[in-house]
C-alpha positions as CSV (number, residue, x, y, z in Angstrom):
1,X,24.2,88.5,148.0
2,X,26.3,89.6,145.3
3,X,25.0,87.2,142.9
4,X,21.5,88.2,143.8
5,X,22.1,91.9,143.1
6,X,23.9,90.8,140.2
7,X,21.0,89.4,139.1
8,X,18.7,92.1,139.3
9,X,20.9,94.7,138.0
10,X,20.9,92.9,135.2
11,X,17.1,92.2,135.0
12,X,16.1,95.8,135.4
13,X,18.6,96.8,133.3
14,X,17.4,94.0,130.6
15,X,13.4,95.0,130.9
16,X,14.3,98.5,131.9
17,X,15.4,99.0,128.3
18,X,12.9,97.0,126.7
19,X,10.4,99.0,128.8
20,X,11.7,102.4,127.5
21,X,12.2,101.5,123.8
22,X,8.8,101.0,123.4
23,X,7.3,104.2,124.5
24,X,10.1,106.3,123.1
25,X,13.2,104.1,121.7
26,X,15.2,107.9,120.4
27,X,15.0,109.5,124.8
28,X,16.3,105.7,125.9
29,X,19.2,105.7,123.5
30,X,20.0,109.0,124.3
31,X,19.8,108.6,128.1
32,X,22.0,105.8,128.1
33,X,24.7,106.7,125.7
34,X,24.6,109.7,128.0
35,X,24.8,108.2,131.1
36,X,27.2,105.8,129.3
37,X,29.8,108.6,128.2
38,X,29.0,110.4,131.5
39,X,30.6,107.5,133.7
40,X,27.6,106.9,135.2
41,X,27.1,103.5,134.2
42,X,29.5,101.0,132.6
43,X,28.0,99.2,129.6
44,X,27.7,96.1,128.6
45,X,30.2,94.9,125.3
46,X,27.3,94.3,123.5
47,X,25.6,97.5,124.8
48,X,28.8,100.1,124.3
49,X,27.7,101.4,120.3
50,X,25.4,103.0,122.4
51,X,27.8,105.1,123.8
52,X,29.4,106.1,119.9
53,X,28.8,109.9,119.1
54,X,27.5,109.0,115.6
55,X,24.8,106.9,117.7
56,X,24.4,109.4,120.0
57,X,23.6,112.0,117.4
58,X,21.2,110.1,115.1
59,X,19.3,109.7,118.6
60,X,19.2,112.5,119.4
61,X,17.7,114.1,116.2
62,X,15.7,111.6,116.2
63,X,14.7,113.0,119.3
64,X,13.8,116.1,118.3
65,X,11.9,115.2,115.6
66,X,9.8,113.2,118.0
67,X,9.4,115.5,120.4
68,X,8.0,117.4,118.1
69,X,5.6,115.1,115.9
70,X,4.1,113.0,119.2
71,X,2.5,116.5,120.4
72,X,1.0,116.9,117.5
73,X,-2.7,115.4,117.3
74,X,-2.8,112.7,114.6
75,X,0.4,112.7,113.7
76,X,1.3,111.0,116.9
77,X,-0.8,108.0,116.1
78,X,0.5,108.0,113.0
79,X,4.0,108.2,114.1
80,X,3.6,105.2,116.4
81,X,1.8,103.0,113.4
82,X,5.8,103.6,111.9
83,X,7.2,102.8,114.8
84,X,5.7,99.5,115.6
85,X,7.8,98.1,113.4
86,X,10.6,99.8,114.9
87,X,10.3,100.2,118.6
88,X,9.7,96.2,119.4
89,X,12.6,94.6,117.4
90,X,14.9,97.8,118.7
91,X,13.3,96.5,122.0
92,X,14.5,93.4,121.7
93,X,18.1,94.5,120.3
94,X,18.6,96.1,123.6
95,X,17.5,93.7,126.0
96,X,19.8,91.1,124.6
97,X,22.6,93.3,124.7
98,X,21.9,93.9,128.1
99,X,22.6,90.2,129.4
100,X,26.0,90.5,127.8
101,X,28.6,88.0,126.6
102,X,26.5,84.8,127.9
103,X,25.3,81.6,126.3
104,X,23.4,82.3,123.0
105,X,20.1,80.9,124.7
106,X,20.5,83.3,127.2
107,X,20.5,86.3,125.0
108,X,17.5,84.8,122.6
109,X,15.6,84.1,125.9
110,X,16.2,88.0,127.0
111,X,15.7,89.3,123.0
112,X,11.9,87.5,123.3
113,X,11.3,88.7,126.8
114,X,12.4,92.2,125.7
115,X,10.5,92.4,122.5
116,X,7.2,91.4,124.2
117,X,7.6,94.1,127.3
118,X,8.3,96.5,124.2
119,X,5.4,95.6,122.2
120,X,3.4,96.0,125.4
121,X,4.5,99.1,126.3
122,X,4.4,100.4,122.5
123,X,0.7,99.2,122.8
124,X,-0.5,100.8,125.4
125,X,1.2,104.2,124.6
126,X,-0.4,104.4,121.2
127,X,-4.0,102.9,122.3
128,X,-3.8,105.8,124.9
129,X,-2.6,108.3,122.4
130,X,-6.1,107.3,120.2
131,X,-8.5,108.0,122.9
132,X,-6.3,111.1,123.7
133,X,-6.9,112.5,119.9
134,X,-10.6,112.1,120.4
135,X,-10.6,115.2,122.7
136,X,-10.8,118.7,120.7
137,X,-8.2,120.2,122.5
138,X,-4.2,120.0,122.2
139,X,-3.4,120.3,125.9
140,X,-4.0,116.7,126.5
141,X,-1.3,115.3,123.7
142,X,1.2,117.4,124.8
143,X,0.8,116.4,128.3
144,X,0.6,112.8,127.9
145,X,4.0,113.3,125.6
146,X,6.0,115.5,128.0
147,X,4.5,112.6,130.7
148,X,6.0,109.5,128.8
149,X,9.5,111.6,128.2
150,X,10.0,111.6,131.8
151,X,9.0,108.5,132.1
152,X,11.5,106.8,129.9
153,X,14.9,108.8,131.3
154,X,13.4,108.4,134.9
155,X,13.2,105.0,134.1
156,X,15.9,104.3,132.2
157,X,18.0,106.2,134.8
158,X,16.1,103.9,137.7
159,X,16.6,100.8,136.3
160,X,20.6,101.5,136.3
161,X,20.9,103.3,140.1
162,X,17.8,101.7,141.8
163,X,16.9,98.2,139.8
164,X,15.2,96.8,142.8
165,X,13.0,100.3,143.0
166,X,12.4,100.0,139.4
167,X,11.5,96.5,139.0
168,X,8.7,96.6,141.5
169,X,7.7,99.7,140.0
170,X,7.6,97.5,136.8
171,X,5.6,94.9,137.8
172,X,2.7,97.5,139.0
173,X,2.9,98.5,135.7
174,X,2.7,95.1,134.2
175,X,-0.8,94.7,136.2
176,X,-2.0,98.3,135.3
177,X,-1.2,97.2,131.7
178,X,-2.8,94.0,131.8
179,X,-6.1,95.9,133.4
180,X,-5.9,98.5,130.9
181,X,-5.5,97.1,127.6
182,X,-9.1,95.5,127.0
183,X,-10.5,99.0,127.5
184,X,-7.8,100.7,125.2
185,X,-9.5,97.9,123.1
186,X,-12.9,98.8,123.5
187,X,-12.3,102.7,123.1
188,X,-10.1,102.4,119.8
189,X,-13.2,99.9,118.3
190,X,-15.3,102.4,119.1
191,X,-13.2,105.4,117.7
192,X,-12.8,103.3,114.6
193,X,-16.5,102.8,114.3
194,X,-17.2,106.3,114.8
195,X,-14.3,107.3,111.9
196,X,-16.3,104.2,109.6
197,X,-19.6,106.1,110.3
198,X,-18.8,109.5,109.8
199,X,-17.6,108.0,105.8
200,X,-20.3,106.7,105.3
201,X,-23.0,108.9,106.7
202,X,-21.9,111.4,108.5
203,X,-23.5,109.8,111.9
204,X,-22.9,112.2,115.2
205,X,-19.8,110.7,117.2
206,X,-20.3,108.0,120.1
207,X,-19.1,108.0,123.0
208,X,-15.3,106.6,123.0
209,X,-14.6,106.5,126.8
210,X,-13.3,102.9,127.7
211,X,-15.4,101.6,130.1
């Protein structure tokens, strides 16, 4: 029994993080260097720079200039472009550090595993955040942001206290993502078309609802 919990403490913990860093990799560095310096959760070895005030502080300005720039229409997609090539390798970083000190194969297994649960989750945060900007009103972006916030320090704070909770709520995710990404597909084509059109002749705007 302890091996089993063992096990999925480290799991959730391992695609808990990865999950997190790819909707909002500043609030799941904060949240667990908090946690971390709070006693709340011991850290990993490879995991405890988390923990370091100079970390701490770079996340959370990094924080707040997030917070502010993914409720802004526009300049949250353009602020997720950036951080593709920042959320998913980040992603990855933490999930291997998660494992801790085991075999190399171990940790390169858990870096891949990570990185793709981060790209996923980056993707279907920003596809989402596209369709959002095609409505005329604020209200929605700053919903959808205040939304994933909770999300990520609920989840990163679930994945620590309640990993098997957290990794069945995981997998339903995994399935709502895997339903949901051919029609973030199909509205962002459209939305692109529509932004191709309106260059070149001004056409009126489709409809971008993914069916």
């Amino acid at each position: 029994m302890d091996a089993l919990n063992n096990i999925s403490t480290t799991l959730a913990l391992t695609m808990g993080l990865a999950w997190a860093s790819g909707i909002n990799l500043y609030a799941t560095l904060l949240t667990l260097g908090l946690l971390a310096n709070s006693g709340n959760i011991d850290l990993p070895p490879n995991l405890q720079i988390v923990a370091n005030p100079l970390v701490l502080g770079a996340a959370g300005l990094m924080y707040c200039v997030e917070f502010f720039a993914d409720k802004t229409p526009g300049v949250d997609t353009g602020w997720d472009a950036i951080h593709t090539f920042i959320r998913i390798p980040a992603g990855a970083m933490l999930a291997a550090g998660a494992v801790g000190e085991l075999n190399p194969a171990v940790e390169l297994a858990a870096a891949i595993i990570g990185g793709g649960m981060a790209a996923g989750s980056h993707v279907t945060k920003a596809g989402t955040r596209i369709l959002i900007n095609t409505s005329p009103e604020p209200f929605s972006n700053w919903f959808a942001s205040v939304g994933e916030d909770v999300a990520v320090i609920a989840g990163v704070w679930a994945c620590i206290n309640h990993p098997i909770l957290f990794l069945a709520a995981l997998v339903v995710f995994i399935l709502l993502m895997i339903w949901w990404l051919p029609r973030i597909w199909t509205g962002v084509k459209k939305v692109f078309r529509l932004i191709a059109n309106l260059f070149r002749n001004g056409n009126p705007p489709p409809d971008v609802t993914p069916s």
